[in-house]
C-alpha positions in Angstrom: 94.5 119.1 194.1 92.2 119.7 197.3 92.6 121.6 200.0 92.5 118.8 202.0 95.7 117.2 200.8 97.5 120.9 199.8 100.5 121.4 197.7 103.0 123.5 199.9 105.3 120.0 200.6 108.1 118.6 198.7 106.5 116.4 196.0 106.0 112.8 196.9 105.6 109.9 194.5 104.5 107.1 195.8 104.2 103.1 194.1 102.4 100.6 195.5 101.0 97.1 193.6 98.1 95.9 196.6 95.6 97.8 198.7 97.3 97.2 201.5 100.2 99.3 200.4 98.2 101.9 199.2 96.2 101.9 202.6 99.4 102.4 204.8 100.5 105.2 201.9 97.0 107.0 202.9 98.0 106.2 207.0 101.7 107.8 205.8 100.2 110.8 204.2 97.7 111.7 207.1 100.1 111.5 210.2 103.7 112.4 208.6 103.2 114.5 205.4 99.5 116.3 205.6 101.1 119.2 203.4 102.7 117.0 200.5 101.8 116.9 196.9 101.0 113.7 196.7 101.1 111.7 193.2 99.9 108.1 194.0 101.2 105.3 191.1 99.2 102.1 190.9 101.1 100.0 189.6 98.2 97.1 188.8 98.4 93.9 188.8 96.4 91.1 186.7 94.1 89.3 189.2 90.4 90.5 189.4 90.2 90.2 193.1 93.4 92.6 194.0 92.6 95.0 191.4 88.9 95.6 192.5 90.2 96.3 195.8 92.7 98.9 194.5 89.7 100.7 192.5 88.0 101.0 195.8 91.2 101.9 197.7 92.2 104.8 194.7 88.6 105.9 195.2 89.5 107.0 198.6 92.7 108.7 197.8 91.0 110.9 195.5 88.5 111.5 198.4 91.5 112.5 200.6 92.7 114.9 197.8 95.7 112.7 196.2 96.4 112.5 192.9 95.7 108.8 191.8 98.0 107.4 188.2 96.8 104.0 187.0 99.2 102.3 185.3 98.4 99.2 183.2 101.5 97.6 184.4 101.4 94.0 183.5 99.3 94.6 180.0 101.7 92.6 177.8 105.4 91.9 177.2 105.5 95.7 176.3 103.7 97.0 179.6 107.0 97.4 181.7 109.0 99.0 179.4 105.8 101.7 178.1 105.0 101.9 182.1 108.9 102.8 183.0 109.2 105.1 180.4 106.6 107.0 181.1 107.5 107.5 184.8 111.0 108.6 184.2 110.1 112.1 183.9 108.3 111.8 187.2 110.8 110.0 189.2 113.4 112.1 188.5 111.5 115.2 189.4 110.6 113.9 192.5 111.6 114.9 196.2 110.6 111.6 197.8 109.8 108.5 196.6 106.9 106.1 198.6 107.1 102.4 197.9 105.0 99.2 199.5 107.4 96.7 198.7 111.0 96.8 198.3 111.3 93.0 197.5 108.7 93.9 193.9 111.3 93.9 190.7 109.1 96.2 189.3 109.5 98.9 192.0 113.8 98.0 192.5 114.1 98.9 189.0 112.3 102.2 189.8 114.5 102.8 192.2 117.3 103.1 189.8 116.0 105.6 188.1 114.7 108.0 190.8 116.9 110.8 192.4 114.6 111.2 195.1 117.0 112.3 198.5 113.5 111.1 200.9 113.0 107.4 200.4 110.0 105.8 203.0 108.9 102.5 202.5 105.4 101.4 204.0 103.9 98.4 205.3 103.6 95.5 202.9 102.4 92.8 205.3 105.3 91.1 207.4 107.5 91.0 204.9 108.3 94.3 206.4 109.3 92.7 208.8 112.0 90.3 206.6 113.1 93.3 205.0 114.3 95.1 207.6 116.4 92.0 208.8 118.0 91.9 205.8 118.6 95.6 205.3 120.5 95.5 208.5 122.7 92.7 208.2 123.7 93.8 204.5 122.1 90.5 202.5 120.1 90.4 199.4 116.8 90.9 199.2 114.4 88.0 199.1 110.8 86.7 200.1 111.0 84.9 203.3 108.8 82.2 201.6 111.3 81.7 199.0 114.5 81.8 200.8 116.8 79.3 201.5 116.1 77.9 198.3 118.7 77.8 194.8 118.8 81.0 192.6 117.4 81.1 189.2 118.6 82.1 185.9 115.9 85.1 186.3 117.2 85.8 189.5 120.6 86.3 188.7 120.1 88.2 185.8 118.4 90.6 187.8 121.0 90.9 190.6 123.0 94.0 189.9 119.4 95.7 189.7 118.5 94.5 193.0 121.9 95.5 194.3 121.8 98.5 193.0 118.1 99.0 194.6 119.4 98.1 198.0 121.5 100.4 198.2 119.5 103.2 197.0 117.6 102.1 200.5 120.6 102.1 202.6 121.0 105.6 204.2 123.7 107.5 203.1 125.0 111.0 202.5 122.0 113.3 201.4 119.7 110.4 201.3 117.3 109.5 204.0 115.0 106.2 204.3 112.2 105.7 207.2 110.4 103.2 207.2 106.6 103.4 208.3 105.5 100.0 210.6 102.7 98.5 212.5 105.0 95.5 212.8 107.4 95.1 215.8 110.7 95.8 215.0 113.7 94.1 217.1 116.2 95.9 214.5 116.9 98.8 212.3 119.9 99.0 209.7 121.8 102.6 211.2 120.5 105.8 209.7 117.1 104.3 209.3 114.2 106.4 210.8 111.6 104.0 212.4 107.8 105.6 212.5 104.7 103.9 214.1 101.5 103.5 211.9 98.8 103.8 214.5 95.9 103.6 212.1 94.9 107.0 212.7 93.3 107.4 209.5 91.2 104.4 209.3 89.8 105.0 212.8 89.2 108.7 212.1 87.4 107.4 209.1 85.6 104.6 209.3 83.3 103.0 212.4 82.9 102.2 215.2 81.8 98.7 214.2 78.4 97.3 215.2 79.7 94.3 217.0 78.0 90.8 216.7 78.0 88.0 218.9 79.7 85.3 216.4 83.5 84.6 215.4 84.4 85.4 212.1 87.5 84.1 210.3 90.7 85.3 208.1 91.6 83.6 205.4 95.4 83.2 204.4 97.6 82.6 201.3 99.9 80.0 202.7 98.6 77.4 200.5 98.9 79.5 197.7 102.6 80.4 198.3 103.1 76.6 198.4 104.2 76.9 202.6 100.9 75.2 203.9 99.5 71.9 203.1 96.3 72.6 201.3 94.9 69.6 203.1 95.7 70.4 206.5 94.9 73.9 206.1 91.1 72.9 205.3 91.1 70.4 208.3 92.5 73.4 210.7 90.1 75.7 209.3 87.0 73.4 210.0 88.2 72.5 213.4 88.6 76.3 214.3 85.3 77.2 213.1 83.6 74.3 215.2 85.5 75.0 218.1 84.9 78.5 218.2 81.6 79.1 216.2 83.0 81.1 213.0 80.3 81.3 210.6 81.6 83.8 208.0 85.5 83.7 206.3 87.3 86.5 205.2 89.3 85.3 202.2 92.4 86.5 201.4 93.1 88.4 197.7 95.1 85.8 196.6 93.2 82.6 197.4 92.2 80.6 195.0 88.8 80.1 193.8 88.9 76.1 194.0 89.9 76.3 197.5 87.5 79.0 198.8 85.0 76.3 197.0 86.4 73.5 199.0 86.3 75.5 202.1 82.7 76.3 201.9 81.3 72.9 200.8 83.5 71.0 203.7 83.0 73.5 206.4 79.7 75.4 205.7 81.6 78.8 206.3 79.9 81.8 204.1 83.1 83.0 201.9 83.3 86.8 202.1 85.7 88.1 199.1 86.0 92.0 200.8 86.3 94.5 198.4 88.5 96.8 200.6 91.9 96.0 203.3 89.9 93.9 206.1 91.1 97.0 208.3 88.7 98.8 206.7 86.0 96.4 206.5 86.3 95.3 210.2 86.8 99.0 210.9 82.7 99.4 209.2 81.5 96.4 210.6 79.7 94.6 211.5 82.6 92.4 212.5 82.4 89.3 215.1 83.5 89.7 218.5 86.4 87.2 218.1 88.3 87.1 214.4 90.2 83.8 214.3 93.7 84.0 212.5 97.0 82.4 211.4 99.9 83.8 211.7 99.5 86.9 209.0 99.8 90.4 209.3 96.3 91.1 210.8 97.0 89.9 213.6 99.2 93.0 214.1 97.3 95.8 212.3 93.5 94.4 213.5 94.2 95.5 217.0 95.7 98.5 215.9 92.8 99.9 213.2 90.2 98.2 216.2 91.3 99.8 219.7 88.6 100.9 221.7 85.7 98.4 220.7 85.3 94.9 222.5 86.9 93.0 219.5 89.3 90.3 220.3 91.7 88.7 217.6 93.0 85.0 218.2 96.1 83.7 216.4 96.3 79.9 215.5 99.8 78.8 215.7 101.1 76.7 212.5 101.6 73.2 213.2 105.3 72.2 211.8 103.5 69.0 210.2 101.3 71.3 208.0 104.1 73.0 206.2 104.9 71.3 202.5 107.8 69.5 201.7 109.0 72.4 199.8 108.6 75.4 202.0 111.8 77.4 203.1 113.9 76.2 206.1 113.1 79.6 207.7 109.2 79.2 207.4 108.5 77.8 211.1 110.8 80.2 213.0 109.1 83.0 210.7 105.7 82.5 211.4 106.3 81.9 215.0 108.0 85.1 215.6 105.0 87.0 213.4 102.5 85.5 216.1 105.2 86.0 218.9 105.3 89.6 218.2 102.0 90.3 217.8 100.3 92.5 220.8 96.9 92.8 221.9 95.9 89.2 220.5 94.9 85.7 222.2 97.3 83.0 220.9 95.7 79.4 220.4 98.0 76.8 220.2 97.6 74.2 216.6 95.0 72.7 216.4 95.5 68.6 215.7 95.4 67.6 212.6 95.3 63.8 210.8 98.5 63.1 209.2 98.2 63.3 205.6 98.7 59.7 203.5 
C-alpha cells in the first residue's frame, strides 16, 4: 500500500464491472475517503473493448496506491460460483462496500453476503439516475431500457435475491448508503446521503486539453440495447457530422464492430475506439471545440471533467420515430429528461430523418 492512498481508514471494498465505474470509484476515493484502505474488485467482463479499458483504468488505481483484484468473473459456467467464494472472506471483513451498479446480478448477490454497515454506490451512467427513482418509491430494480416489458423465468428466479439486495441499499438502523452523482437528482429515498462528483481527480490529473478547431462526436449504444433504429441512427449521425463538421467519432464500448464499419464507410467519420473513460481522453486532448452527443451520460460528466477550457458539448435530442418497435414505454420520457437535466450543454433539436420502409 502507498502512502499516497494510506491505510488508517475503515477498509473499503469496492466492485465495479466497466471503467466508468471504476473511474467514479478513483473520483470517490480522492474527495471522500483519501485515508481508506482501499481493495478495488474487477469484476471483468468478456468483451475485448471494455476489458482493455479496465486494464488501463486498474493501471491508474495502482498509480493512486489502491489495491487492484482481477477477477475472471465470466470464465465459464463455474466462474461465479469460484469468484463468490473467493470474496466471501473479504466481504464479510469489510467496513464498507463500493459498487457501480446496483441493477448487475452479479454485484446484488454480493450484497447478500457482505456485512458492510457503509454502503456507497457510484456513478454507472444514468442509470444512476433510474435507480434512485426506484429506490425511493420502493419498486424493483430494473434497467430503464428493459422496463415495462413481461418478466422472465430468469428474472423471477432471481427475485428474492434482488429483494433482498434492495434492501441491503435501503438505509436502515446501523447501516448507511450515499450515493456518489454527477447526475441531477430531483429525489432521494430518506436516509440516503447525496454527494456531488465534481471530477476533481480527473482534472487534477490529466490536461488541460490542446483544443482543435473541429467537432468531434460520441458514439452511443442505443442500437445495441435494441432502443434506437440502427437505420436512423446512421442517417442522424451523418447529418450531424455534415451540419456541424465532425470528423472523428468516439465509439462507445459496446458498439458493435459491423456498425462502427457502417458508420465509417457511409459517413467518412475516422472511428476512434478510446482505450480509457472519454473523460479522460477528452480531459488529455486534443479534443474538438464542440463534441456532438445524444442523450447519454456525457453530456453530464463532459462539462464537469472539462470546466475551464473553451469546450462546448451539444446534445441531439432523440426523435420519437427513431426508437424500435420494441423499446420500453418509458424510453422517450427517459431520454428527454437525461438531456433536460443536463447543465452546461447546447441542446440541438432531432435532426430529420427519412422514414424507414
Amino acid at each position: 500500500m502507498s502512502p499516497r492512498a494510506g491505510n488508517t481508514g475503515p477498509h473499503t471494498l469496492a466492485f465495479v464491472e466497466s471503467p466508468v465505474q471504476l473511474l467514479n470509484v478513483l473520483e470517490w476515493a480522492h474527495g471522500h475517503a483519501p485515508g481508506a484502505e482501499l481493495t478495488l474488485v474487477v469484476l471483468s467482463p468478456t468483451d475485448p473493448m471494455t476489458r482493455g479499458q479496465l486494464r488501463r483504468m486498474a493501471e491508474l488505481a495502482r498509480e493512486e496506491g489502491h489495491e487492484v483484484r482481477w477477477e475472471e468473473a465470466r470464465g465459464g459456467p463455474a466462474a461465479p460460483f469460484q469468484t463468490i467464494g473467493g470474496l466471501a472472506g473479504m466481504l464479510r471483513k469489510a467496513d464498507r462496500v463500493v459498487l457501480g451498479d446496483p441493477f448487475s446480478r452479479y454485484v446484488q448477490l454480493l450484497l447478500t453476503i457482505t456485512r458492510a454497515t457503509d454502503l456507497v454506490v457510484v456513478d454507472d451512467g444514468t442509470a444512476t439516475m433510474e435507480f434512485v427513482s426506484q429506490l425511493a418509491r420502493g419498486e424493483r430494480l430494473v434497467r430503464w431500457h428493459r422496463k415495462g416489458g413481461r418478466p422472465s423465468p430468469r428474472d423471477l428466479a432471481f427475485a428474492p435475491i434482488s429483494a433482498a439486495a434492495r434492501k441491503r441499499l435501503t438505509p436502515g438502523a446501523g447501516r448507511g448508503v450515499e450515493i456518489f452523482t454527477s447526475m441531477p437528482m430531483e429525489e432521494a429515498p430518506p436516509g440516503v446521503t447525496l454527494s456531488v462528483n465534481s471530477f476533481a481527480w480527473t482534472r487534477g490529473r490529466f490536461g488541460p486539453p490542446r483544443i482543435t478547431k473541429g467537432a468531434d462526436m460520441v458514439g452511443t449504444s442505443l442500437v445495441e440495447t435494441g432502443v434506437v433504429d440502427a437505420d436512423r441512427y446512421l442517417e442522424a449521425v451523418t447529418r450531424l457530422a455534415k451540419t456541424h463538421g465532425a470528423t472523428r467519432y468516439f465509439a462507445h464500448r459496446r458498439e458493435s464492430t459491423e456498425k462502427l464499419h457502417r458508420l465509417a464507410v457511409e459517413t467518412g467519420l475516422e472511428i476512434v475506439r478510446p482505450d480509457l473513460p472519454l473523460e479522460l481522453i477528452a480531459r488529455r486532448g486534443p479534443i474538438g471545440r464542440t463534441i456532438l452527443s445524444f442523450p447519454s451520460t456525457v453530456v453530464h460528466t463532459l462539462p464537469l471533467a472539462l470546466a475551464g477550457t473553451e469546450v462546448r458539448v451539444a446534445v441531439c435530442d432523440i426523435d420519437p420515430d427513431w426508437l424500435t418497435e420494441t423499446a420500453s414505454p418509458r424510453a422517450q420520457g427517459f431520454l428527454s429528461g437525461v438531456t433536460g437535466t443536463a447543465r452546461d450543454v447546447h441542446r440541438l433539436s432531432a435532426v430529420a430523418t427519412v422514414p424507414v420502409v
